[in-house]
Structure formats: C-alpha cells, structure tokens
N, C-alpha and C positions, 0 to 999 in steps of 0.2 A: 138740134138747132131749130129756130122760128124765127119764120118771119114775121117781120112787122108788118099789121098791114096801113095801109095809107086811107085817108079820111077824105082823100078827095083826089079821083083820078085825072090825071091831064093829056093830051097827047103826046107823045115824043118823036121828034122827027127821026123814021129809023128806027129807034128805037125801044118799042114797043110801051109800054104806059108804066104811069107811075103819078105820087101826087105829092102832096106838100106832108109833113110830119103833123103831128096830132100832138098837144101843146098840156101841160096839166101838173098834175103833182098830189101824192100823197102821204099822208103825216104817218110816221113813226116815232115812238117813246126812245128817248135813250136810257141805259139801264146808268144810272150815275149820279154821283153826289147828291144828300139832299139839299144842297144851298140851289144846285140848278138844275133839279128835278121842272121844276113848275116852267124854269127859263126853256128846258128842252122839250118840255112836251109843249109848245106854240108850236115844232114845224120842224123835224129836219125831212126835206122832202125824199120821197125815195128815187134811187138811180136805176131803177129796173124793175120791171112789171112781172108778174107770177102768172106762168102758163101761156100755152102757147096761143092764144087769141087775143089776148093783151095788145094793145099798144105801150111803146114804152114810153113812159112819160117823167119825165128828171133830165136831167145834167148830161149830155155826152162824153164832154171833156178828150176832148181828140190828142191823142199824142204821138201819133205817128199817122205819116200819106203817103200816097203814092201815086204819080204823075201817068197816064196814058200816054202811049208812044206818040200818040195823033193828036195828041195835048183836046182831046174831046172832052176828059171824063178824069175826075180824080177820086181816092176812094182810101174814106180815113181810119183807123182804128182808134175806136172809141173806148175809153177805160171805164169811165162810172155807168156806160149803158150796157157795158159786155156785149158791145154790137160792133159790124162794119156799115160805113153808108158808103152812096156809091153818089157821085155830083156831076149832073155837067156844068163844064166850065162856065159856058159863054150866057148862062140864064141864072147859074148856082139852083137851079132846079136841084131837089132831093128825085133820082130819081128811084132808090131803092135803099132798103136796110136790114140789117140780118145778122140775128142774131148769132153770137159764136159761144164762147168758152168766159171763163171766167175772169177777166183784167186783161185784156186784151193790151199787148206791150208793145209789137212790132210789127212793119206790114213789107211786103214787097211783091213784085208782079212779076208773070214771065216775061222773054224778050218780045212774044206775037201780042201779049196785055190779053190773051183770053183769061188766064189763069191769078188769082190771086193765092197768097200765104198770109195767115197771120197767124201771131202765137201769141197763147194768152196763157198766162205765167202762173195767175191760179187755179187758172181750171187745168194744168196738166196736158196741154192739148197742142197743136197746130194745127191750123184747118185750110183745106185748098179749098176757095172759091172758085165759078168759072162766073165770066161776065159774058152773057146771052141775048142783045135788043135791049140794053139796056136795065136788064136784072141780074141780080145777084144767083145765085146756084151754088148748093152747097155739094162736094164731089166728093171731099172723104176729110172724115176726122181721126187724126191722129193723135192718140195716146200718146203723152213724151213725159215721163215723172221728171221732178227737178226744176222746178217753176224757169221753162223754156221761156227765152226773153230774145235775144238780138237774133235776126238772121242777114242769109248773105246767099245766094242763087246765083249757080252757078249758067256756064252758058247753053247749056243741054236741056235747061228750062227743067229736069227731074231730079239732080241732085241740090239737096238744102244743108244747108251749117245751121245748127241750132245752139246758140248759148244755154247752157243749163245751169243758171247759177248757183242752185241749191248741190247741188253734186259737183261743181267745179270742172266743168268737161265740154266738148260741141259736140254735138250729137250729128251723124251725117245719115239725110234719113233722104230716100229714094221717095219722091212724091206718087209718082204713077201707080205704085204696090204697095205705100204706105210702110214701108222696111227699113225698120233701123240696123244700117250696113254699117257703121262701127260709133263706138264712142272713141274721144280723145282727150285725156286732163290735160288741162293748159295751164291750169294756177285757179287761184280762189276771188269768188265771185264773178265768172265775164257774163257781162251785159249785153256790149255791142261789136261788133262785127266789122270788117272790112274784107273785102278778095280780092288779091293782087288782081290784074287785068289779063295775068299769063296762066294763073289759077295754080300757081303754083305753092304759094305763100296763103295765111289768113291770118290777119292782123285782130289779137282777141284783146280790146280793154277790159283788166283785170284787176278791179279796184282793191278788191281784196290783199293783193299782195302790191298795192300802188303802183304799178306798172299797166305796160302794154308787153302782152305772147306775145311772141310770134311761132306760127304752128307751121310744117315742112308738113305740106298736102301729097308732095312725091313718099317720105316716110309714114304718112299718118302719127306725125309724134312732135310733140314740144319741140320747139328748134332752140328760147332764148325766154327769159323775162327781161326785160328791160324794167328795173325799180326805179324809180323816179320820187315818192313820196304824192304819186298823184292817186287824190281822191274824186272820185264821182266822175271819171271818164265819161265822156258822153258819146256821140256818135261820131262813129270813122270815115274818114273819106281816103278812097286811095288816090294816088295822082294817075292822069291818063297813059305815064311813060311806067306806071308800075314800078317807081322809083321810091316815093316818100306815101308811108299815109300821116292825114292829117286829123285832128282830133284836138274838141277843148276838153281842160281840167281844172283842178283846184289844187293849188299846193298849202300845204299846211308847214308852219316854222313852230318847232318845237319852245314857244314863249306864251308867256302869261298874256288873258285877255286885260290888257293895260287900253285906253284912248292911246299911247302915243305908240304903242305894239301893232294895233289894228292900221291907227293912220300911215304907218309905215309900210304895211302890208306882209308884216312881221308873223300875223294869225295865222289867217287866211286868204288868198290871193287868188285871181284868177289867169288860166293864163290859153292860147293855143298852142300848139305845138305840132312836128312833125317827127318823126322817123322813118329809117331807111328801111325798106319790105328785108333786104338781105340783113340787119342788122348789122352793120358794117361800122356804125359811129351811134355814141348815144343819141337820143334824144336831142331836138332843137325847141326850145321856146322864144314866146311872146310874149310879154308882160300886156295885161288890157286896161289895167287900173289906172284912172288918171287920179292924184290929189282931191280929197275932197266929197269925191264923186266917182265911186267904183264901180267895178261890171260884178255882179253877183249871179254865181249858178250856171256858167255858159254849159250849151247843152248840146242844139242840134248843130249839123254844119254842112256846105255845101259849094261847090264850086263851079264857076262858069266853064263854060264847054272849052273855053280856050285855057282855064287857069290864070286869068290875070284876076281873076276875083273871088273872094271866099268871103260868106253871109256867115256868121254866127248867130245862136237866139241866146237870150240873158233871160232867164225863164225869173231869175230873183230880181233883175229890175226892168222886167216887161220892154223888151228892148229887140230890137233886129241891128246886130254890127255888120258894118261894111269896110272890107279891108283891102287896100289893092294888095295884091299876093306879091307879085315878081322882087320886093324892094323890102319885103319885110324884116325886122333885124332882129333874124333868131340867133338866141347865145344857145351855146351847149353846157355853158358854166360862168356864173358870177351876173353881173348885169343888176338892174335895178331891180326893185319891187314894186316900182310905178311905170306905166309908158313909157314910151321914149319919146321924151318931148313933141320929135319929129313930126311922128307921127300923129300926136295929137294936135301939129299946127296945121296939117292939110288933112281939110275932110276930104281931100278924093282919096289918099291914103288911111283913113279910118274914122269913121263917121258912127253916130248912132242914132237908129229910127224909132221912135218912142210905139209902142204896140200895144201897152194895158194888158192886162190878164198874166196869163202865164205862158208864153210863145214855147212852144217843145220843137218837135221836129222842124225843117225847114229843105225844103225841092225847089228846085228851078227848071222854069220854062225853056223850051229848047231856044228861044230869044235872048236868052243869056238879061233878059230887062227884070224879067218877071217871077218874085219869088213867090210862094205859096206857105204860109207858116200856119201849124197844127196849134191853135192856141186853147190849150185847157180848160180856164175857169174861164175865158168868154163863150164857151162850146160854138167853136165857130174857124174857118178858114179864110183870114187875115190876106191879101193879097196887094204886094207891095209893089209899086213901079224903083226902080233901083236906078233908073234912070234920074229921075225927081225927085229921090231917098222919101215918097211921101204913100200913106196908106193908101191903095186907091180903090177899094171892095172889101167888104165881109161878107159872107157867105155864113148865116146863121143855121145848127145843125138840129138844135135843137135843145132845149133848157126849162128845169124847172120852172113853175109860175112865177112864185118869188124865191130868191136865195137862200136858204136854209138857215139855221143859225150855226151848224158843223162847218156850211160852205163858206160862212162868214171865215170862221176860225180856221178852214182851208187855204182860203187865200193870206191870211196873215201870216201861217205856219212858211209859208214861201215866198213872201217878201222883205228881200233884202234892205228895202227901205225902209226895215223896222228896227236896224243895225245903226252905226256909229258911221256915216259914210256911208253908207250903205253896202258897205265891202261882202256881209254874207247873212245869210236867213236862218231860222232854224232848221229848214232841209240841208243845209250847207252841211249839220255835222249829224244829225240825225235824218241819214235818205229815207225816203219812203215813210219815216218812222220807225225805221231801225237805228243800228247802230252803224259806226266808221272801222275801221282801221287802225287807229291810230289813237295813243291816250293825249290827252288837254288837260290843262290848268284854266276852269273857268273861274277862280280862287271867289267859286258860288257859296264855298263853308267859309270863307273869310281865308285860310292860308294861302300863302303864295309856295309855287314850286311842288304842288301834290298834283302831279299828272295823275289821271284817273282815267279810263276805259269809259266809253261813251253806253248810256244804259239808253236800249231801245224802251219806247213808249208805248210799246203795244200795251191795252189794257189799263191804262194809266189810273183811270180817276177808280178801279179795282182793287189796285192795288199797293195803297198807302200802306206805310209813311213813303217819304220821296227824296232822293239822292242817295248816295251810297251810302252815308254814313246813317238818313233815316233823322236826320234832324228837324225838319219839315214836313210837320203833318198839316199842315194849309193847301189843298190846293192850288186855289186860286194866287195865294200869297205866295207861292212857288213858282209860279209862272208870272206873276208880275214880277218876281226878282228876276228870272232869269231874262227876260226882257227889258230889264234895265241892268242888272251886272255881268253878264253874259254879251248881251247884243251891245247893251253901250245906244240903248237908243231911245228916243222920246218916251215917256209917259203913257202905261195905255189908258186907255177910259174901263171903265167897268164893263160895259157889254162889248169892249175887245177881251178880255179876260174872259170872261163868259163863252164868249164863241171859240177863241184858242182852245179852252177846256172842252168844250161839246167836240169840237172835229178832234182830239186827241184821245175822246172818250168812244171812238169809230174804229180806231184803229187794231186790228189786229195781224198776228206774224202770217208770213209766207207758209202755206199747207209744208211740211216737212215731206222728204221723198218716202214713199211708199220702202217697204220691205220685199225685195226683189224675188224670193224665194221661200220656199220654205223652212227652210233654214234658217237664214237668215229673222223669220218674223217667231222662228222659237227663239231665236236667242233675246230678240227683244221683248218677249215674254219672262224669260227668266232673269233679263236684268231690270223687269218690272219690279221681281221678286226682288233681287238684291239691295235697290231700290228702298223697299219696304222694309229689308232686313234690318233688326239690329245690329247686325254685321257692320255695314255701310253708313246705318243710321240719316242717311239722307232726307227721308220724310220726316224725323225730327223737327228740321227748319225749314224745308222744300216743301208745305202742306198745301195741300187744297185744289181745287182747280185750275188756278194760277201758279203752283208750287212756291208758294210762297208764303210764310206764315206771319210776313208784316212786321216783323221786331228785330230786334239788333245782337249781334252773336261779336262775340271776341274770339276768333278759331285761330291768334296767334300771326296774324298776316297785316299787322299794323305798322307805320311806320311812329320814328317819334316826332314829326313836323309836323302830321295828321293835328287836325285843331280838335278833333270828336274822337272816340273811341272805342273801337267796336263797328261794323257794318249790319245795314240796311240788307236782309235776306233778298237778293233779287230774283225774279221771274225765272225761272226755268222754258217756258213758252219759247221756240225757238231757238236753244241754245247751240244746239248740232251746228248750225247755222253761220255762227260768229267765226272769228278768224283771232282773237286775242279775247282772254279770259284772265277772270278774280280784277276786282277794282282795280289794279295797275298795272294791268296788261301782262304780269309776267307770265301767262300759260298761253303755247302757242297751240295746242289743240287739249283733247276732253284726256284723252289718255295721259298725256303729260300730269296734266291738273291736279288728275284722283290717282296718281303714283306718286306723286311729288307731294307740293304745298297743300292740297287739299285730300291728301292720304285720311283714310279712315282712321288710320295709325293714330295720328299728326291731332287730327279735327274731334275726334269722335271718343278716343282713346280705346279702342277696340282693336285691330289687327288691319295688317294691309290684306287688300284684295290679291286673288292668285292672277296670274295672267289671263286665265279661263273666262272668272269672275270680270277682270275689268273691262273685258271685250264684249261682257254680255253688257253693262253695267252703258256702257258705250252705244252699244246699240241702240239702245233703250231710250236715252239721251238723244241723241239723233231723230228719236221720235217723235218725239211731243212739239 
C-alpha cells in the first residue's frame, strides 16, 4: 500500500496534519474500434497513479462509507482510485488517503472507530486500517481469493464475514492474526451482508440464486435460501430487535420488452423488502415505482436509530427515497407492480431527493436528520438534511480534470433515464458489466418469446460480431439499437454512442479464483490440454485470447422460433463465473453443459469426456 501524499499541508485540530488532494489527469489510448480510435485517444483520463510517490490523480468514485462513532470523521472506499480517504466532517477537509488493493467494494469500522476494513474484490484482499491523529495506518493486508465484496463485523471488533462472490461462500477471517477460521457456501454470487444483532444469524444477499441466505453462525452452515426472482440485491440492514432485515432489489417478470410490458412494470421493477432473521415467513415487499416515472437501481439502505425511517439511494435515477417504515404496505404475495397510491399521495410517507450522479451507499448521523450518501460519478460525499428532504453540502473527494470520454459512456451505461419511464439502466441487466441470473426476451433479433441468457460485455468492442446469434457486426449500430429496442428510450446523439462504446471498451471480467493447491492447478493444466485436444475440440471455436473465434457455429442447440440460425461463438473470459449457461440458460453449471447439450459427443462428433477428463476440463474453465 501508498500513500498519497498531499500538495498542501494544514493544521488539524488534534489531529495531526494533512492537506487538500492534488487535482489532474492523464491520457490513455484505448485499444478499440477503428471508427473511435481517433474519438478515444482525445482523453480517457486515468483512475490511479503508478508507484508509490505518485499522487493520484482521476476519479474516486466512492461507493461505500463509514460514519465515526463521535460523528468527527467519515472515511470512504473509493473504486476507480483503489484508495480509502479519511474526511472530517464539520470542514470536509481531506484529511488523509491511502492506497489499498484493487476495486475497493466495502468499508466498515470497529466499535472504538480506531480500526477500519475494507475489501477490494480485485485485488483479492481486505486490509485493516488503524486511524492515528487523524491518518490513515495501514496494519495488515489480507490475502482472500474470490473477489471479497460485502462485510459485516462482529462485536469482538476481530471477527469479519467476508462475501466471496467468485467462489460462493463468506469467508470468516480473525482480523488481529489475519486467519482465515472457516469458509461457509451460502448459494451463488453474495455481495452483501447483514448480522443479526444477537450474532446469531447473517443475512447473505445472493443474486445469483435470486434470493436472500440466511446462514446459522451457531452451525457455521446454510440455514434457508429464500428465492424470490430478486436481482442485484443491494445492501442489508438488520432491524435493531433482530427480527426482519431490510434490503432493496429488482424483480424481473418473465415478459417481452414491449412499452406497455415495461409501463406496467411487467420487465423490470424495483422494489424493498424485508425478511424474517429466523426465516419463519417469506419475504415482504414494497412496490417503489410510480406510473410514468420509476425508481431505477435501488442500492444502498439505512435506517434511523428509532426505525421510523429508512433512506434508499436510486443510483439509475440519481435519487435519495425517503420512506416512513412503521406503515409500509408489504405484500408477501400478489399486490401491484406500481406504488401504492398511498403512499405516493404523502411525501412524509415516501418522498424523493433529486442527488445527480450515481448515489451508492447511504449512513446516517446519529441525529437521525442527517444522511451521508457515497455518490460515484460525482466523486464526492452528498450530505442531505432529511429534515428539509434538500441537499445541504458536498464534500468533493477528488476527480479527474475533465470527464473522460469512457466516463461519459459510464454514467450513461447507469442511467436509468435512458430507459422508457425510466424503470431500468443497462446495469439493471448487465451488473458491473456482466451478466444476470436470469434469461430475457429483448426481441433485439426481431422475434418475440426467445428468452436468451444475458452475455457479459467484458471486451466488447474485441470481440465482434455482437448478440448471440452474431447478426450485428456494427458496433456502434448495436448499441444504438439496444438503446432504443431494449431501453425503449429517446434517441442517442453520436457522441452518446461513442462514449457508451469507449466505457464498454474498459471493461474487463472479475480476476477468476486462484488454484488453491497443487493439485488442484495440475488439473487445470491438463484440462488446458483437453482444451486443446481434439478430443474436446473446444479451441476449434473458443480461439484466441478472448476464446473466441468471432463466427457462428450451428452445434444443434437451436430452437425453430429463433429468427437467425446458428450462434455467435461467445467469450469464454469469465465463464467459471456465471450461474446459467448456452444462449437459453438451460445449463445450470459447466459440468452439466460439456456432459449434456454441449457433449464433445453431441458438438464436435468425437466422443464424450470421461469423468476424470471433465473435471479437469472444468477446472480449467473456472480459470480463465
């Protein structure tokens, strides 16, 4: 780790010195299309300095904080800087910055506030800070494979819950000795975290298998999934009786994107929700969409000291919701797909505060008045009077000179307002730039009723042609359709297309988990080989650095509604990864796949793989 150093020191009352961030930016080429070769090399600026005397100079982009007990001092986890800052309140002085691990995803503090966590999901890492007179101190970094994402701190201040979403598991790792004391599989993809209040229970949002774990911390073992159809779970809140936690999501309805599908919230929807820590009753929801005019992306969440109040942030329509709690009308089953009138006729029961940018996490002051929101593309901490529903401070953290043209195409990639209604974004079905859960009909090829498996974007402008079936070799002509047949939404200009394509042309997958053993990293050597074999025949059509050889294969897996014929060879980059596989979701893991539909037998007309073979073949897979 390095720190930044600061360009101009100041005094700090107490505690000890520190100065204002150092301001700048510079130009990187992106490797991409030659239509916007010339468009990309004007400027996409960079998000992090090389070496440790650097100052960092780019974009922050904060998406998780965390509040001082003594409400002094708050201290963000910054993604595009792969740093934390540390701020005091009452001046938004920067008073320190420090470099961590790689994508820094989730932060939290001890009960005394000497100690911080935070875990950075690319670099493999979580790292305990100590806070010292007002600096940063870096105390130990911890190795954790499995791109480590949510946590949750128990009240011993040395045991941590780590989300591992690439391996499907929390990690419970002893801070003080840096010891990972057990793993736990909960289900596939958990992000984020809650702890009952008894520490009995941990509440794991688990997108992957659309639900919410819940994990028995007395057994060390899965207690329940609760499935629901909920996608992109965000952040948990437990209640102070350790009764319900609370959490928003996004449900998806198995229907075509039609205007009158969307308007009804038939697509995609957003919603809150609660469940019981014991598991005792399904799920309760909240419908948040009014007519017209929808909530898109809800993310972070928070509640007042008393519980009459819970903040949501709408990171896809730049928004802070205000909901009174005690009166809320959660159904367990059936109920609209719009508000409830109700409550959109009284703003003191559900109001929204317009915020710009992309608002992520969201904390509150022990005033129960004062909310604090982590807002991304404005790199900055947003500070709202709840009293007033009105912004009343930002707190700027630090940001490129001028916008890039990637970070143009970043914030449009996340605005819901580029949708029909504004109901959902393109992160709505492509997170981070991956894939969902769940197969859609964006009837993008013209048919209607060919649900299809959602293809991550990593690598994009690499690796043409584009959609499944590979009928679309235009990029840009691709992304303006899906932004008007897909989103159902205005018209872009040319240099929105342009930028959409540069930030899409950034994107690459989550580092896959390392090979635990030795063993373990022979066999993924030899189903390198099988791989290659003409046995398998997989590099065949899987060539290249991207595994993918660009053209269209008929292996038998067609339907007759399909309007094109034959598919588009997709990425292999990340596969291990997914949770439903082949254009129509029917393989639910790798081994299924290459025994089944996609048999070397079947595909290739050679022979099936032995058990031996597919488990190396598997490994291997899991790699890349």
């Amino acid at each position: 780790m390095s720190r930044i150093p600061r360009t101009q020191d100041t005094p700090i009352d107490g505690e000890g010195r520190g100065g204002r961030r150092a301001r700048g930016g510079s130009t990187i080429g992106l490797h991409f299309l030659a239509v916007f070769l010339a468009i990309a090399a004007l400027g996409l600026s960079s998000s992090r300095a090389i070496g440790a005397t650097q100052a960092i100079d780019g974009d922050r982009s904060p998406v998780d904080l965390v509040l001082a007990a003594n409400g002094q001092w708050l201290a963000t986890a910054n993604q595009t800087s792969d740093s934390v800052s540390l701020v005091r309140i009452a001046d938004g002085q920067i008073l320190d910055e420090l470099r961590v691990g790689r994508r820094p995803t989730a932060i939290v503090r001890t009960s005394d506030g000497q100690r911080l966590v935070v875990s950075c999901s690319h670099g493999g890492s979580i790292h305990v800070l100590r806070v010292v007179d007002g600096k940063l101190q870096s105390e130990r970094k911890i190795e954790l494979d499995g791109c480590p994402h949510g946590l949750a701190l128990a009240r011993d201040d040395q045991t941590c819950y780590v989300a591992l979403t690439a391996l499907d598991q929390i990690a419970v790792v002893n801070l003080n000795d840096g010891r990972l004391v057990r793993r736990i599989d909960v289900g596939r993809w958990p992000r984020y975290l809650a702890l009952a209040p008894d520490e009995t229970r941990l509440a794991v949002g688990t997108s992957g298998d659309r639900g919410v774990s819940m994990v028995d911390l007395r057994e060390h073992k899965l207690q329940a999934i609760d499935r629901f159809v909920g996608l992109n779970i965000g952040h948990l809140q437990a209640s102070r009786d350790g009764q319900y936690v609370y959490f928003p999501w996004m449900v998806y309805r198995r229907n075509s994107i039609t205007a009158s599908n969307i308007r009804l919230g038939w697509v995609l929807a957003s919603r809150v929700a609660r469940l019981r820590f014991d598991g005792a009753t399904r799920r309760e929801a909240v419908s948040l969409d009014p007519p017209g005019k929808a909530v898109a992306d809800p993310h972070g969440i928070a509640l007042t000291s008393d519980e009459q109040r819970m903040v949501v942030t709408a990171p896809g329509t730049h928004e802070l919701l205000v909901m009174r709690t005690h009166d809320l009308p959660y159904k367990e089953h059936g109920g609209s797909d719009h508000i409830d009138p109700a409550l959109l006729a009284d703003r003191d029961r559900f109001d929204r505060i317009e915020l710009g940018g992309r608002p992520m996490a969201v904390r509150l002051a022990a005033d129960d008045r004062t909310a604090f929101v982590a807002n991304y593309l404005d790199n900055s901490i947003q500070i709202v009077d709840l009293s007033t529903r009105k912004l009343a401070r930002t707190i700027a953290l630090g940001s490129a000179a001028q916008p890039s043209l990637a970070r143009r195409g970043e914030a449009i990639f996340h605005d819901g307002r580029r949708s029909l209604d504004q109901w959902y974004s393109c992160h709505s079905c492509h997170y981070d730039g991956g894939t969902n859960a769940v197969v859609m009909d964006t009837e993008n090829d013209g048919s209607s009723f060919t649900f299809k498996s959602v293809l991550p974007l990593y690598h994009l402008p690499e690796t043409g042609p584009w959609t499944w079936h590979g009928w679309q070799d235009d990029l840009p002509a691709s992304l303006r359709k899906s932004l008007k047949t897909t989103m159902l939404g205005p018209d872009p200009r040319d240099d929105d297309v342009a930028a959409l394509a540069a930030y899409l042309g950034t994107l690459t997958p989550p580092p896959p988990p390392a090979a635990p053993s030795g063993e373990q990293r022979a066999a993924v050597e030899r189903g390198r080989q099988i791989f290659a074999s003409d046995v398998a025949a997989c590099a065949s059509c899987h060539a290249g650095k991207h595994y993918t050889d660009g053209k269209i294969h008929d292996v038998g897996l067609g339907s007759a509604s399909d309007r094109y014929k034959g598919y588009n060879t997709p990425s292999l980059l990340g596969v291990g990864q997914k949770v439903i596989y082949l254009h129509d979701g029917r393989g639910a893991d790798l081994r299924q796949v290459l025994a089944g539909p996609h048999d070397p037998a079947k595909v290739s007309g050679t022979r099936s793989l032995s058990p031996e073979e597919l488990a190396d073949l598997v490994a291997f897979l899991k790699s890349l």
